[in-house]
C-alpha positions in Angstrom: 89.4 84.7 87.9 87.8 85.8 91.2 88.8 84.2 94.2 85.7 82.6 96.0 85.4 81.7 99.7 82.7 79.1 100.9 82.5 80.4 104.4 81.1 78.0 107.4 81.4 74.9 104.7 83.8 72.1 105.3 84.0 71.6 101.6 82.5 73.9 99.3 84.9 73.5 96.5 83.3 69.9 96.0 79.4 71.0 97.0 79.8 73.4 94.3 81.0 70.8 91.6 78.3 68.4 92.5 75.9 71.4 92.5 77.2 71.9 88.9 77.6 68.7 87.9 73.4 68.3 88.9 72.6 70.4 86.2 73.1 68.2 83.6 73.0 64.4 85.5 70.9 62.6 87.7 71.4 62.3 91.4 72.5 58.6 90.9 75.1 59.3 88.1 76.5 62.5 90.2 76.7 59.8 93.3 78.9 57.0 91.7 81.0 59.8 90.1 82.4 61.8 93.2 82.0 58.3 95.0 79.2 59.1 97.9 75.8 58.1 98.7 72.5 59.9 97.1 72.0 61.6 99.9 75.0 63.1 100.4 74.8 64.3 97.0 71.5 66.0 97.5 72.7 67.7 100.6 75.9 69.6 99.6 73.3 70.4 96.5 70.8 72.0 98.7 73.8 73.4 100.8 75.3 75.6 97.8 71.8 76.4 96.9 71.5 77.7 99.8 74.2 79.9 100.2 74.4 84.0 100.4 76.5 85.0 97.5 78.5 88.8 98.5 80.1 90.7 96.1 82.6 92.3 97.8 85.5 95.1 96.4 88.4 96.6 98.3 88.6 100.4 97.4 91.9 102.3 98.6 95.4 100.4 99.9 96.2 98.3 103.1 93.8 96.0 105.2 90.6 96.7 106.0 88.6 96.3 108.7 85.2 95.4 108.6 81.8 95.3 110.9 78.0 95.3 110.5 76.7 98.6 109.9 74.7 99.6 113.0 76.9 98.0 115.2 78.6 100.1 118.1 82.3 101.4 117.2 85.2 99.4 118.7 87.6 102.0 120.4 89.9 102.1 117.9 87.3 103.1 115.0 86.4 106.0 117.7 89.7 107.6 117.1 90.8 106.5 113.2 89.8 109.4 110.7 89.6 107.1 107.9 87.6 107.1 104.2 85.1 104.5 104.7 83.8 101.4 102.2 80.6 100.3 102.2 79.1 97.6 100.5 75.7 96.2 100.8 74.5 92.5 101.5 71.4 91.2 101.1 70.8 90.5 104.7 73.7 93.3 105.9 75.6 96.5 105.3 79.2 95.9 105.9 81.4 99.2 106.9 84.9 99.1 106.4 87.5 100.8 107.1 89.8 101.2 104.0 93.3 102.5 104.1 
């Protein structure tokens, strides 16, 4: 199983099981089930619909440090002679440093 990380959402865990459990029951059923109001429902609904999914993969050993492609090297990049990892978003590149 692949870990997944809802990243700037307080509870994505539970947006994503409403989101789910939408597919197959109304708003109103969904609502007395996880015990919140309609709207709430609709919101965390339209909040994991709305979220950028990245697949992302670690290539070589060791922790890796990561920035947007384009993006000015810190100091420490200007020195390291390291392989590199890239892996593309839909709205970014992301370049890391593996190793």
């Amino acid at each position: 199983m692949q870990a997944v990380i809802y990243a700037g959402l307080r509870n994505g865990a539970r947006d994503q099981q409403i989101h789910d459990a939408l597919t197959y029951k109304h708003v109103a059923e969904v609502a007395q089930e996880f015990k919140l109001s309609p709207n709430t429902i609709r919101a965390a609904s339209k909040r994991i619909a709305n979220a950028t999914v990245y697949e992302l993969s670690l290539l070589g050993g060791g922790v890796a440090q990561c920035r947007l492609a384009g993006s000015p090297p810190i100091h420490s990049e200007k020195r390291r002679l390291a392989p590199t990892v890239a892996t593309t978003a839909p709205s970014a590149t992301l370049n890391c440093l593996a190793g």
